[in-house]
py3Dmol code that shows the C-alpha trace and the ligand (Angstrom):
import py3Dmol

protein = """\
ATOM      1  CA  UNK A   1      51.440  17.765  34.140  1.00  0.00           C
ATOM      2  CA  UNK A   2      48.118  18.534  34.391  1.00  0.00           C
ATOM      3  CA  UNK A   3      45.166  19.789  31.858  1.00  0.00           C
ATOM      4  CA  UNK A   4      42.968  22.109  33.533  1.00  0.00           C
ATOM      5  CA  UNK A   5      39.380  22.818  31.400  1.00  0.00           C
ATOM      6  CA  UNK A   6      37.563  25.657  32.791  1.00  0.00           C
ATOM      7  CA  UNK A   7      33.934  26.647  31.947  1.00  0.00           C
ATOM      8  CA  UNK A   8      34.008  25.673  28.416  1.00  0.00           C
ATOM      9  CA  UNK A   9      31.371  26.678  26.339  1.00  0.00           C
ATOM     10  CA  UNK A  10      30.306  26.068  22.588  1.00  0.00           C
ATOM     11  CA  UNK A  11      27.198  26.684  20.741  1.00  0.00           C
ATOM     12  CA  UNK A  12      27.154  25.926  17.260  1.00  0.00           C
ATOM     13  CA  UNK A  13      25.456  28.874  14.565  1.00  0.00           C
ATOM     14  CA  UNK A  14      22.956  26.336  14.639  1.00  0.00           C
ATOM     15  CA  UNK A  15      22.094  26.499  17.902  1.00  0.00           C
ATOM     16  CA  UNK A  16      23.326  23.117  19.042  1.00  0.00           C
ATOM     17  CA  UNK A  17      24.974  23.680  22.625  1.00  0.00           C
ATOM     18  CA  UNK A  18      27.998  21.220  22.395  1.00  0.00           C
ATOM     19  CA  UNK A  19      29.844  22.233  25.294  1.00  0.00           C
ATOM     20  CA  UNK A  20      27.399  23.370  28.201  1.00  0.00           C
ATOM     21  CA  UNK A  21      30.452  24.567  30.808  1.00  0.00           C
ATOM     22  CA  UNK A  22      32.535  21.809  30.891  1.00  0.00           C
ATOM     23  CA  UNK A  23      35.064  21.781  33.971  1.00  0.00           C
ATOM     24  CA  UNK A  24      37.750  18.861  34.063  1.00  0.00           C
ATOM     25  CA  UNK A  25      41.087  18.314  35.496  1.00  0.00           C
ATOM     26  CA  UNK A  26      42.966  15.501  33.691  1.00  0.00           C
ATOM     27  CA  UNK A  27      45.709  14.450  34.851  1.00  0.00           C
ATOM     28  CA  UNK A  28      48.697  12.312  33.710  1.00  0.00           C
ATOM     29  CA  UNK A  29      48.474   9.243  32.499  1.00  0.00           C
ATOM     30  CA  UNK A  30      45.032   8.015  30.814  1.00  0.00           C
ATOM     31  CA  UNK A  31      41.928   9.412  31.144  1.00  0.00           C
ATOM     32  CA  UNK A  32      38.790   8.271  29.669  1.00  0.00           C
ATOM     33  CA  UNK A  33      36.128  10.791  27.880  1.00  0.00           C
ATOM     34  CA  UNK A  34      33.352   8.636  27.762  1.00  0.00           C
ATOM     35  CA  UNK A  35      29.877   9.303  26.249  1.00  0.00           C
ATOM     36  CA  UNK A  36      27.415   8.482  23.278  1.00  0.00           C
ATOM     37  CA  UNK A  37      27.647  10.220  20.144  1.00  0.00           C
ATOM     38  CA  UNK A  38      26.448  13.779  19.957  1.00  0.00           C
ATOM     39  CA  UNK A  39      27.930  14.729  23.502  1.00  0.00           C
ATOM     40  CA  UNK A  40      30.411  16.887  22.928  1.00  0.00           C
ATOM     41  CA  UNK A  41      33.275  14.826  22.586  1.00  0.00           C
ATOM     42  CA  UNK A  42      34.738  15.676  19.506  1.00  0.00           C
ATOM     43  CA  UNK A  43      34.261  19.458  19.708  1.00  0.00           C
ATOM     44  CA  UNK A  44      35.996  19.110  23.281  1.00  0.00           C
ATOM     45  CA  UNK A  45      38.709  17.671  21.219  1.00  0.00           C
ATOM     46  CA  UNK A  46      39.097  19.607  18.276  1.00  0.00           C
ATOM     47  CA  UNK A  47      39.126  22.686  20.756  1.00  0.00           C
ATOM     48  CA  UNK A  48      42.190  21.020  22.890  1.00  0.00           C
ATOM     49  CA  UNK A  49      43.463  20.494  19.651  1.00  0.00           C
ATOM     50  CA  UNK A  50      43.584  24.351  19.073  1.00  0.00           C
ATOM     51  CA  UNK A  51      41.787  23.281  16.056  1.00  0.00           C
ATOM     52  CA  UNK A  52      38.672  25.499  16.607  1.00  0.00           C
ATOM     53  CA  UNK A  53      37.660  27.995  19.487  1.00  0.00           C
ATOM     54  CA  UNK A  54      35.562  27.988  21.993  1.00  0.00           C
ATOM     55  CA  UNK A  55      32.727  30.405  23.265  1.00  0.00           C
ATOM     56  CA  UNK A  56      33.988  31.147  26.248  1.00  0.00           C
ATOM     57  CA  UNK A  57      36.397  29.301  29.074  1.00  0.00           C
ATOM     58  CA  UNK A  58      39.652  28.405  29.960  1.00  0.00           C
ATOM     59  CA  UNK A  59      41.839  25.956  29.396  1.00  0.00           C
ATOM     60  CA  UNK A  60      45.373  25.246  31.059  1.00  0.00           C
ATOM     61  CA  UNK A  61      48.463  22.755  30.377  1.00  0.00           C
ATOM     62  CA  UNK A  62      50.545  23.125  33.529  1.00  0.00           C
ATOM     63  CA  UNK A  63      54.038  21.827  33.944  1.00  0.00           C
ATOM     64  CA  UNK A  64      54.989  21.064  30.602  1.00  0.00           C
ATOM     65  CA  UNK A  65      57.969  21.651  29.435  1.00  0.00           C
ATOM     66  CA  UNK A  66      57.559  24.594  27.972  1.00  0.00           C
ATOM     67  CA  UNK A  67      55.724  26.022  31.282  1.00  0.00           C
ATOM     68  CA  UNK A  68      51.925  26.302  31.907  1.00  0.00           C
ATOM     69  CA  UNK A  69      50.642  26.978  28.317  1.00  0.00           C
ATOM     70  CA  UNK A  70      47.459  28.846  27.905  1.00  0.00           C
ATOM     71  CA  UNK A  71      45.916  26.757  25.262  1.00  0.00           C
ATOM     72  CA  UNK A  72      43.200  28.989  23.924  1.00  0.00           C
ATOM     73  CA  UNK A  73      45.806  31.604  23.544  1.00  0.00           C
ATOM     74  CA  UNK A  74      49.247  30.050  23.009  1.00  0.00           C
ATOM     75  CA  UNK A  75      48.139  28.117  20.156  1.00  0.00           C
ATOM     76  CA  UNK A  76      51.909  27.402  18.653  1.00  0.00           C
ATOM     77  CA  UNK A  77      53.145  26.153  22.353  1.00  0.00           C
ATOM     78  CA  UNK A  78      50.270  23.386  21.979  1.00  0.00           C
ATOM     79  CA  UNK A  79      50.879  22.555  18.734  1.00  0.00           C
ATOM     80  CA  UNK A  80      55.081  21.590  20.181  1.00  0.00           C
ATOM     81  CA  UNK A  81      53.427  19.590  22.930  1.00  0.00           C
ATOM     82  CA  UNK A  82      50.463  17.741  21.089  1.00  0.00           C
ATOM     83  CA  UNK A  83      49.910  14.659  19.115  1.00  0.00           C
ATOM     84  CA  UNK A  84      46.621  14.239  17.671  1.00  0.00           C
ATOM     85  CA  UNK A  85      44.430  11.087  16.154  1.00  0.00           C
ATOM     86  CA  UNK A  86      41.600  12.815  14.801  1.00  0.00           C
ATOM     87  CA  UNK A  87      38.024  10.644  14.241  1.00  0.00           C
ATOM     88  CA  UNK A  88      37.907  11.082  10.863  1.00  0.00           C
ATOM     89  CA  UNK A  89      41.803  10.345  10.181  1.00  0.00           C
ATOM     90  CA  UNK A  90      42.307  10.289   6.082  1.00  0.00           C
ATOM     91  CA  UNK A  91      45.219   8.954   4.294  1.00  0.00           C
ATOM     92  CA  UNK A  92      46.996   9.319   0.711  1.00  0.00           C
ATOM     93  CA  UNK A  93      45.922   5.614  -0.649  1.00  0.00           C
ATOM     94  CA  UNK A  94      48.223   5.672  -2.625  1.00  0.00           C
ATOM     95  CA  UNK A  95      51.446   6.480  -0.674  1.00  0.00           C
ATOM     96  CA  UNK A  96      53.609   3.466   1.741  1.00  0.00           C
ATOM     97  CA  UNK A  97      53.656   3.891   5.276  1.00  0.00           C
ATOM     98  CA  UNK A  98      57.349   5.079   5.332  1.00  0.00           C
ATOM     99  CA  UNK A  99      57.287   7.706   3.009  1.00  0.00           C
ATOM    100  CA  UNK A 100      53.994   9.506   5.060  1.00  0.00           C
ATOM    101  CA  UNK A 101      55.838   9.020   8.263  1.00  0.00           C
ATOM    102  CA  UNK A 102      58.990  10.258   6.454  1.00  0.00           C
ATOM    103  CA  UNK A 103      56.907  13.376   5.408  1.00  0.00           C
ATOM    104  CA  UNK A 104      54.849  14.306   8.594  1.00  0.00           C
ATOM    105  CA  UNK A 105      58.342  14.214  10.325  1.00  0.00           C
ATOM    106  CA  UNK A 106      59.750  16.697   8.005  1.00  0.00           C
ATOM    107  CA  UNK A 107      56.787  19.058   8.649  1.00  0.00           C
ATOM    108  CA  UNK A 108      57.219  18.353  12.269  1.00  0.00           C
ATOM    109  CA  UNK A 109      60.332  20.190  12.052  1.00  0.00           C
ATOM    110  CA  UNK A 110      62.698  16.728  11.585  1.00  0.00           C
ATOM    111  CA  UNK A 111      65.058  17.931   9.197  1.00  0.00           C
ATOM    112  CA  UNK A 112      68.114  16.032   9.661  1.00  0.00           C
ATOM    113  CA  UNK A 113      67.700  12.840   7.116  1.00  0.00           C
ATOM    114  CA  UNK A 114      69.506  10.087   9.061  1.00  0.00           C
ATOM    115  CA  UNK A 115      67.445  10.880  12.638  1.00  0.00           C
ATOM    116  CA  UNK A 116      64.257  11.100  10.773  1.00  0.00           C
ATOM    117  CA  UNK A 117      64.605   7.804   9.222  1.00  0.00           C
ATOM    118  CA  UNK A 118      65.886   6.222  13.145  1.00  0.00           C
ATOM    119  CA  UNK A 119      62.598   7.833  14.319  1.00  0.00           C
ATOM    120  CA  UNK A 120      60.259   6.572  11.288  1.00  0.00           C
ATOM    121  CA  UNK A 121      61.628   3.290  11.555  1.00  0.00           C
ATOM    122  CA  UNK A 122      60.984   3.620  15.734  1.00  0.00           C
ATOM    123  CA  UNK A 123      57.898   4.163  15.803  1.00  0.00           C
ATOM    124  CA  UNK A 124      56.794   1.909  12.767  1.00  0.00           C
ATOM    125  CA  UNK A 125      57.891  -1.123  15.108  1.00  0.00           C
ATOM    126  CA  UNK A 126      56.276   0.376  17.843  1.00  0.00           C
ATOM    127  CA  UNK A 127      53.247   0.180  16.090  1.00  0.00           C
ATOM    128  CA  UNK A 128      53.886  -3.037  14.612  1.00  0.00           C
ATOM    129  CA  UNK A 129      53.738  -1.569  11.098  1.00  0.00           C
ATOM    130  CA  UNK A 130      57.669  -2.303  10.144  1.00  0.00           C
ATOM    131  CA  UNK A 131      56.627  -5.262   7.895  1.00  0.00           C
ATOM    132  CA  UNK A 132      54.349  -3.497   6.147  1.00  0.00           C
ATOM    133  CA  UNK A 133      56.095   0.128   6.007  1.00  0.00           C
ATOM    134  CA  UNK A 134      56.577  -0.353   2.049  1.00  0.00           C
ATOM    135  CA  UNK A 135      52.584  -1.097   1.594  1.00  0.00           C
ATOM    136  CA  UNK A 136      50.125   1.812   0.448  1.00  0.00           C
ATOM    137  CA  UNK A 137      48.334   3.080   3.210  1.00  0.00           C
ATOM    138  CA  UNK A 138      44.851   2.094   1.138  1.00  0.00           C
ATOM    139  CA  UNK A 139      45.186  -1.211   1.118  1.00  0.00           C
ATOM    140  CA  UNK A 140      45.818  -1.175   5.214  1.00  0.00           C
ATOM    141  CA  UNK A 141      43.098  -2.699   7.179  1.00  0.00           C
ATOM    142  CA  UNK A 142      41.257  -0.447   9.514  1.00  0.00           C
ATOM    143  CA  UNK A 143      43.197  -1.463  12.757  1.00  0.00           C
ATOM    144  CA  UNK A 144      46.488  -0.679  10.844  1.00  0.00           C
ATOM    145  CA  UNK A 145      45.333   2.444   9.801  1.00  0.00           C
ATOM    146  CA  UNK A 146      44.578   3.565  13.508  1.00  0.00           C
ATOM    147  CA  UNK A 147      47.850   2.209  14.424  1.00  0.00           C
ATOM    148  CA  UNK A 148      49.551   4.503  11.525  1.00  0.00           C
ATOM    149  CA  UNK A 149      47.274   7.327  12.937  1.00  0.00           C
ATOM    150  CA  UNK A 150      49.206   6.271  16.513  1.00  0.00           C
ATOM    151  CA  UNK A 151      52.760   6.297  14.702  1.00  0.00           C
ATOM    152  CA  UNK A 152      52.008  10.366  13.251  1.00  0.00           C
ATOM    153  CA  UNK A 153      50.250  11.448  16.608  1.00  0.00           C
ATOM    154  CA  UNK A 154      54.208  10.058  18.232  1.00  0.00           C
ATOM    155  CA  UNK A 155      55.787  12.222  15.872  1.00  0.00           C
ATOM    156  CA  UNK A 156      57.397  15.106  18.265  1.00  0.00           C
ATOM    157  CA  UNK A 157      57.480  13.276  21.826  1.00  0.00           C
ATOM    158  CA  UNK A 158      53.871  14.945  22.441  1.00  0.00           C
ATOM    159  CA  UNK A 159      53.149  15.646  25.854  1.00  0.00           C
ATOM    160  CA  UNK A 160      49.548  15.673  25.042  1.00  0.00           C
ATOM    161  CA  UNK A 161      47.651  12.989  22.767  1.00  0.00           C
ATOM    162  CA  UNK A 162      44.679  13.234  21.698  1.00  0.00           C
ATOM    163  CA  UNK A 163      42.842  10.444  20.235  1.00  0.00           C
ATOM    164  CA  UNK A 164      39.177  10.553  19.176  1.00  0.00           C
ATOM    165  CA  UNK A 165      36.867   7.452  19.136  1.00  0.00           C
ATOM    166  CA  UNK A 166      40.270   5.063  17.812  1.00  0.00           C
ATOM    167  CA  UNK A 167      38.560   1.784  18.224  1.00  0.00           C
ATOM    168  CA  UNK A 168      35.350   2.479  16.322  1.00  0.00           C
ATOM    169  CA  UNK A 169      34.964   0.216  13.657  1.00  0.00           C
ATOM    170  CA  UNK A 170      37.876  -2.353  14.883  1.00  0.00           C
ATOM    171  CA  UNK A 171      37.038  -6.176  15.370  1.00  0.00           C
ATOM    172  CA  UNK A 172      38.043  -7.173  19.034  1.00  0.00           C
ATOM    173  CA  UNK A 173      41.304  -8.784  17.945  1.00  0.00           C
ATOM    174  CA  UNK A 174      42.241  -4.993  16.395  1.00  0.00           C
ATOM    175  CA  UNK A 175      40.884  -3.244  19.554  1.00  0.00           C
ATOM    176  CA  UNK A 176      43.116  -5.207  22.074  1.00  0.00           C
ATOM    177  CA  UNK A 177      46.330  -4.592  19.921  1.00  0.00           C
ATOM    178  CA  UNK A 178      45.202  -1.047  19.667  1.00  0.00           C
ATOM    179  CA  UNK A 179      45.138  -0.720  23.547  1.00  0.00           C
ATOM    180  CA  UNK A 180      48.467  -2.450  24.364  1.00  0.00           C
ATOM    181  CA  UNK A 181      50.007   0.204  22.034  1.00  0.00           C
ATOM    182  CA  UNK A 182      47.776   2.684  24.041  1.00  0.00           C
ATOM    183  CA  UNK A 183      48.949   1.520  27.245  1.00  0.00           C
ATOM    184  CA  UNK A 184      52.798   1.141  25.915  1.00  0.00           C
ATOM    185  CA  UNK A 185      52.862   4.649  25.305  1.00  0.00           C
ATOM    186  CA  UNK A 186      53.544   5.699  28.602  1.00  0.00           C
ATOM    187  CA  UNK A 187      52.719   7.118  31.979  1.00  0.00           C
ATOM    188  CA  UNK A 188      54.481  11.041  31.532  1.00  0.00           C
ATOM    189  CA  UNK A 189      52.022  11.931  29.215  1.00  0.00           C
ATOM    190  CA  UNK A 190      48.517  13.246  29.170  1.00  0.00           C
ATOM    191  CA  UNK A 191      46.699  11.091  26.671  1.00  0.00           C
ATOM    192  CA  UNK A 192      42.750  11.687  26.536  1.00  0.00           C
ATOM    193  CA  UNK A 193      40.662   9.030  24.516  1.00  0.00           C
ATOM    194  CA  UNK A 194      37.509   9.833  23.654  1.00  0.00           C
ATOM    195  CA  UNK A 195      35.037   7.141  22.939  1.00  0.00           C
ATOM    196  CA  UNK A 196      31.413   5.719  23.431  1.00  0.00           C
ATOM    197  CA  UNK A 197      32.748   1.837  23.953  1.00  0.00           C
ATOM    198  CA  UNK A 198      32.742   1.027  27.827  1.00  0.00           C
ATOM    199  CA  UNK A 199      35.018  -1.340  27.330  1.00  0.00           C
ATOM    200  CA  UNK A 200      37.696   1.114  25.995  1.00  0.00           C
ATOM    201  CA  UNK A 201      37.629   2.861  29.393  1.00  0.00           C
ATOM    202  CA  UNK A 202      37.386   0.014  31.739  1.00  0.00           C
ATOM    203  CA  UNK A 203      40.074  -1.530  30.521  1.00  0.00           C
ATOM    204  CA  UNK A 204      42.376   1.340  30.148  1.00  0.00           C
ATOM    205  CA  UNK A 205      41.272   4.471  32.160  1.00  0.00           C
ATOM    206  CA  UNK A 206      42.314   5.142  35.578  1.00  0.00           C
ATOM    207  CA  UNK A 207      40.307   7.633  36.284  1.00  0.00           C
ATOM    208  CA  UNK A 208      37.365   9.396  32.985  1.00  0.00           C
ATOM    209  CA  UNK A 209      34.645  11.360  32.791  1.00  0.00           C
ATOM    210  CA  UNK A 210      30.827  10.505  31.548  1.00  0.00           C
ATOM    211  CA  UNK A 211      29.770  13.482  29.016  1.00  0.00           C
ATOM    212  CA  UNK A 212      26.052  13.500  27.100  1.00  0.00           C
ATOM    213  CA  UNK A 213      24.670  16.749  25.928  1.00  0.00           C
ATOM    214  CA  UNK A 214      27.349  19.204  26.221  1.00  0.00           C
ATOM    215  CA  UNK A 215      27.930  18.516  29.771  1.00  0.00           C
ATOM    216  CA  UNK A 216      30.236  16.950  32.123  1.00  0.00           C
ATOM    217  CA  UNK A 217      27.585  14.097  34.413  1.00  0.00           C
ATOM    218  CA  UNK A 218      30.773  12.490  36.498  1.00  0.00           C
ATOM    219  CA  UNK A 219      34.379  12.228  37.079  1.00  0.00           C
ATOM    220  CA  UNK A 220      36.149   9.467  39.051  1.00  0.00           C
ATOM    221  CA  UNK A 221      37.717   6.391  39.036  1.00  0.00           C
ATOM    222  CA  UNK A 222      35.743   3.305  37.474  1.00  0.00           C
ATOM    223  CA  UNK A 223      35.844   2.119  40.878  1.00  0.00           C
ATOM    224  CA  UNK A 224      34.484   5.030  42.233  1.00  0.00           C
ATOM    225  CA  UNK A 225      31.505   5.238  39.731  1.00  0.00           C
ATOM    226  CA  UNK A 226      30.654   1.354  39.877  1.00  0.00           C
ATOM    227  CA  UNK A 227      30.580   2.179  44.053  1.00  0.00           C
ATOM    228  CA  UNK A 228      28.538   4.732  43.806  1.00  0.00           C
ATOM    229  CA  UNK A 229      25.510   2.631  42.246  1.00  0.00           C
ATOM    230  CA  UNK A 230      26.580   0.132  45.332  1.00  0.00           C
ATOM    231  CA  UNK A 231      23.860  -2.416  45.528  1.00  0.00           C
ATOM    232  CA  UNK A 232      20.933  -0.761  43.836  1.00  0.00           C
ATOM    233  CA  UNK A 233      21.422  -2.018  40.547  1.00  0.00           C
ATOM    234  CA  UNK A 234      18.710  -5.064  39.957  1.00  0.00           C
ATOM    235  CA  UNK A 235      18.066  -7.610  37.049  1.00  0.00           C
ATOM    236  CA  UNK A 236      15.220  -9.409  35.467  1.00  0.00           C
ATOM    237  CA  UNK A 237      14.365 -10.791  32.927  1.00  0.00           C
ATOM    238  CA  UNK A 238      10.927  -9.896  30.936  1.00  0.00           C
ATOM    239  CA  UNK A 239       9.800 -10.430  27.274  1.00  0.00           C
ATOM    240  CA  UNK A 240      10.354  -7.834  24.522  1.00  0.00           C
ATOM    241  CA  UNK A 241       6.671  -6.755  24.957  1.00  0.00           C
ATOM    242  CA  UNK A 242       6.835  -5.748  28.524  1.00  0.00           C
ATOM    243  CA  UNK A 243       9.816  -3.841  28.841  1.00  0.00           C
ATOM    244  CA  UNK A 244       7.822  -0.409  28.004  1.00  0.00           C
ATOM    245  CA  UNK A 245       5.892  -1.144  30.411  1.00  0.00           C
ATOM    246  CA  UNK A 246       9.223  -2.027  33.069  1.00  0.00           C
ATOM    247  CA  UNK A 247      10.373   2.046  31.773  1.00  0.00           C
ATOM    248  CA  UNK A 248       7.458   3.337  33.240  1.00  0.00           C
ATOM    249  CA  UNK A 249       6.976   1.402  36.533  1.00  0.00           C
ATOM    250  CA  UNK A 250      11.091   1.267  37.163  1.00  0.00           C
ATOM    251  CA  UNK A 251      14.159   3.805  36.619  1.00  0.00           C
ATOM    252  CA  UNK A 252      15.554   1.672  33.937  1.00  0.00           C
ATOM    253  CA  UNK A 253      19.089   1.949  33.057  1.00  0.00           C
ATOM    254  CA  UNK A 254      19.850  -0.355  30.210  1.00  0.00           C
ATOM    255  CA  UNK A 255      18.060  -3.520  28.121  1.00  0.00           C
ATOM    256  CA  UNK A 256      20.140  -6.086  26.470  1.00  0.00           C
ATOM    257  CA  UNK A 257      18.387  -9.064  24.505  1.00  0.00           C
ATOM    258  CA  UNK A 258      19.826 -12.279  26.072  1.00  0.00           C
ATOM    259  CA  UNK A 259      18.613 -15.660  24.532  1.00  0.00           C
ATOM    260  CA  UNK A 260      15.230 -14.071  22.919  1.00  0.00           C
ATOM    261  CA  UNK A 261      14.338 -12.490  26.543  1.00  0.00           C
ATOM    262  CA  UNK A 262      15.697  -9.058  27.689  1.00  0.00           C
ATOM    263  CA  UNK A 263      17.480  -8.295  30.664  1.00  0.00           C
ATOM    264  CA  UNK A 264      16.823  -5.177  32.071  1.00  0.00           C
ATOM    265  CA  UNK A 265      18.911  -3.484  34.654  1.00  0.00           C
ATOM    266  CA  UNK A 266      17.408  -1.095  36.723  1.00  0.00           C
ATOM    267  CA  UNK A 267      18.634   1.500  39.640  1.00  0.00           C
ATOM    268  CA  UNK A 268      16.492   1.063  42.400  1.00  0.00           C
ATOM    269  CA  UNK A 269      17.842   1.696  46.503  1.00  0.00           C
ATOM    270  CA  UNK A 270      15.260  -1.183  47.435  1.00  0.00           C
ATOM    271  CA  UNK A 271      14.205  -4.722  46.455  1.00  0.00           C
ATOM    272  CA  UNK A 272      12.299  -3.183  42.777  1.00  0.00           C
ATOM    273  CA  UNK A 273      10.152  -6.266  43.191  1.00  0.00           C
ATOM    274  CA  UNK A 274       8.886 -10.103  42.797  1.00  0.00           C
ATOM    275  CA  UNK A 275      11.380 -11.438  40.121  1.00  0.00           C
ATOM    276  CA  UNK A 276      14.605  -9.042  40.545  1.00  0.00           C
ATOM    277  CA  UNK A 277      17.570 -10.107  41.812  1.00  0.00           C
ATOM    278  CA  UNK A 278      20.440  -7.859  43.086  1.00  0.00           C
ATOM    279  CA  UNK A 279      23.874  -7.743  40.500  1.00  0.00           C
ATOM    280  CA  UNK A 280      27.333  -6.478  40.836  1.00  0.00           C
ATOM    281  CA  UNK A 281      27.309  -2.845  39.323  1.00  0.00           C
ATOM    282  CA  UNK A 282      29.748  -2.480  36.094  1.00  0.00           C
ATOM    283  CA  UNK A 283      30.968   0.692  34.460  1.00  0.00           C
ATOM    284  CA  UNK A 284      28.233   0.215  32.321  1.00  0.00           C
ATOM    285  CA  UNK A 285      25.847   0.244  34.544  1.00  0.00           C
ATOM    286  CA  UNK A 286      27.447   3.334  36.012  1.00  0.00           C
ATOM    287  CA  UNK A 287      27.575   4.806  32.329  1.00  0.00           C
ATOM    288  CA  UNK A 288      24.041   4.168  31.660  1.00  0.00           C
ATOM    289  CA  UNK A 289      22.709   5.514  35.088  1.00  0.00           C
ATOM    290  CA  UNK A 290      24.762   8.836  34.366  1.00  0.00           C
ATOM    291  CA  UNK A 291      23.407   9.245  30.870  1.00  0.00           C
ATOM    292  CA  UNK A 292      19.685   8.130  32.043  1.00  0.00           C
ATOM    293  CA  UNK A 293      20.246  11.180  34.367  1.00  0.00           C
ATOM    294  CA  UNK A 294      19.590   8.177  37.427  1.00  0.00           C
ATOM    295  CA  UNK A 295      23.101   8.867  38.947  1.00  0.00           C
ATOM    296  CA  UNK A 296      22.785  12.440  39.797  1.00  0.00           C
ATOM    297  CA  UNK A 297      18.981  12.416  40.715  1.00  0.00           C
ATOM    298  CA  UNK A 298      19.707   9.492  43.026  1.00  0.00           C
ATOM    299  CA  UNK A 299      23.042  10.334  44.777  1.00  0.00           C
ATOM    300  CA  UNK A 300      23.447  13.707  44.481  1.00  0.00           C
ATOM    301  CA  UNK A 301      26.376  13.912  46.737  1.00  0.00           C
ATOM    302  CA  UNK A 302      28.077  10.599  46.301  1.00  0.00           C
ATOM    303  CA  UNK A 303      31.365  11.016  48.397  1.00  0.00           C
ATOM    304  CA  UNK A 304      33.671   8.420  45.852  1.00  0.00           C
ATOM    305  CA  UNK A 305      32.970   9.586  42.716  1.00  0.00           C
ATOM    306  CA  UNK A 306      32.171  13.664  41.819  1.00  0.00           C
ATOM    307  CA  UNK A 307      28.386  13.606  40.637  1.00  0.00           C
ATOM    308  CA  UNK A 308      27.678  16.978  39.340  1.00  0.00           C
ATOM    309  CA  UNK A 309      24.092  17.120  40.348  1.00  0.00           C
ATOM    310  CA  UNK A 310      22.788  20.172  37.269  1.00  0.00           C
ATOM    311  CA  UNK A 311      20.058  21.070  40.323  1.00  0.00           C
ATOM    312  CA  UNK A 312      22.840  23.118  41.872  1.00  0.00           C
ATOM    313  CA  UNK A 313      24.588  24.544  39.405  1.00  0.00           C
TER     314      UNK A 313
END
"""
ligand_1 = """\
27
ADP
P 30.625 13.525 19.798
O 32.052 13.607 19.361
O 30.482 13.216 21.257
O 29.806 12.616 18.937
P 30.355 16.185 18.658
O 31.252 17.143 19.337
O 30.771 15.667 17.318
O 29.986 14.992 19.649
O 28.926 16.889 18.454
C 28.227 17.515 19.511
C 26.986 18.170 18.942
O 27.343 19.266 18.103
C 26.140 17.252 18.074
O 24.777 17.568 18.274
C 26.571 17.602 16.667
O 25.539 17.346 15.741
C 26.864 19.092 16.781
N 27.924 19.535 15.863
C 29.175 19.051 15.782
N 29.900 19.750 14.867
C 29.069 20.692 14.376
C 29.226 21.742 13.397
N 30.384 21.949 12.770
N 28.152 22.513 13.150
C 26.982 22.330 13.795
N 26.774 21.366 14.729
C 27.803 20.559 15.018
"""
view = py3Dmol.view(width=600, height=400)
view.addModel(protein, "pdb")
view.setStyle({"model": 0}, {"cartoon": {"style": "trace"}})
view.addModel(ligand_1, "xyz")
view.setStyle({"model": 1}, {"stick": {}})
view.zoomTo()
view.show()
């Protein structure tokens, strides 16, 4: 399978330009949307989710089951194929895990009793919510509610999943479970997690793309974007007064206070000068050079990853 986003474009009726001609191939398996908050992500979502429409562009599933499905168009076809965790996933308080799973299936189409139950009680354990399956779902903790948002996206055998910024809000015990269940879920799927933590791609993403403002900066493998910064990335350390002055002299990529001091990181293809010292590149670097607009100014045609340099569009 393969999801093929052509040229999509949304502007708000307030004039906010969410999707600016985004172009992305995703294929199966992971794939990391990656940006701050504003860039697009969510629209891009809700719109693969059939759950608004775009401006203009295309946008292809090819070799599902069902055939290539036209997902603008062939709205119903998506909705067979797709599970979805929106951001802003709500629950009945009041109601136990079971009995929502119980219910979602039977609008999903599950009508027999005794297969619905074998699948509720499935994917409950596979989300490590069995114990708890009698509880409300208000008095879940936010890392079992994004786990019960995991169980309903399941419901179907979705060829496509969807899940929007899961691991805000999660402590880092909650975060880790939440990606083993991620990466449990399979290889023969699509599954496309949007989200502004690094982390969340570098641990699970083979390959994602860096969006701010609408617009798609870089696809590739985290490899590929950490090699394309290949020893320009520099450190030093300077005291909080001084680092506006650092932004103006140096293409500064990120600032991180360290011990009462802040390390700065900047991109530079020489020795910056007296008092920097070369580092490894991280995604994060990469992800703050591509949002800094530093990555496609600088390497324009970086032959690893696929800088889209907005010059030549
Ligand atoms: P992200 O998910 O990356 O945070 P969004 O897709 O939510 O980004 O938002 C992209 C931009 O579109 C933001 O500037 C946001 O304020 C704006 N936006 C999102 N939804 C709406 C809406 N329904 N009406 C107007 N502007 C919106």
């Amino acid at each position: 399978m393969e999801l093929h986003i052509t040229g999509l474009s949304k502007t708000y009726a307030n004039g906010v330009h969410a999707l600016d001609d985004v172009t992305l191939t995703i294929p199966t398996g992971m794939f990391g949307l990656l940006g701050p908050n504003g860039a697009g992500k969510s629209t891009l979502m809700r719109t693969l989710a059939t759950l608004q429409d775009a401006d203009h562009g295309s946008v292809q599933l090819a070799g599902t089951p069902e055939g290539n499905v036209n997902v603008l168009r062939d709205k119903d076809a998506v909705r067979r194929l797709l599970g979805y965790l929106p951001q802003d996933f709500g629950v009945y308080p009041k109601v136990s895990a079971e009995d929502m799973l119980d219910h979602l299936a039977r609008l999903k189409g599950l009508t027999d009793k005794a297969e619905r139950a074998a699948v509720v009680a499935a994917l409950l354990r596979q989300t490590n919510l069995f114990d708890v399956r009698r509880s409300a779902l208000g008095g879940f903790s936010g890392g079992m509610r994004q786990r019960f948002g995991i169980a309903q996206a399941l419901l179907g055998n979705p060829k496509l999943i969807i899940v929007d910024e899961p691991t805000a809000g999660l402590d880092p015990e909650e975060r880790t479970r939440f990606h083993n269940l991620l990466v449990e879920i399979g290889e023969e799927v699509i599954v496309l997690l949007s989200t502004h933590i690094v982390s969340d791609v570098s641990d699970l993403c083979p390959s994602l793309a860096i969006m701010n403002k609408g617009r798609v900066l870089v696809t590739g493998t985290p490899q590929q974007l950490v090699a394309s910064l290949g020893g320009r990335v520099w450190a030093t350390s300077v005291g909080r007064g001084d680092v506006a002055a650092m932004r103006e002299r140096h293409a500064v990529i990120s600032t991180r206070l360290y011990t009462g001091k802040t390390q700065i990181h900047v991109i530079s293809d020489g020795p910056p000068g007296l008092g920097f010292v070369p580092v490894e590149a991280t995604l994060e670097d990469a992800y703050f050079a591509a949002i800094g607009g530093h990555l496609a100014r600088d390497h324009r045609e970086v032959a690893a990853g696929h800088i889209l340099s907005h010059d030549a569009r």
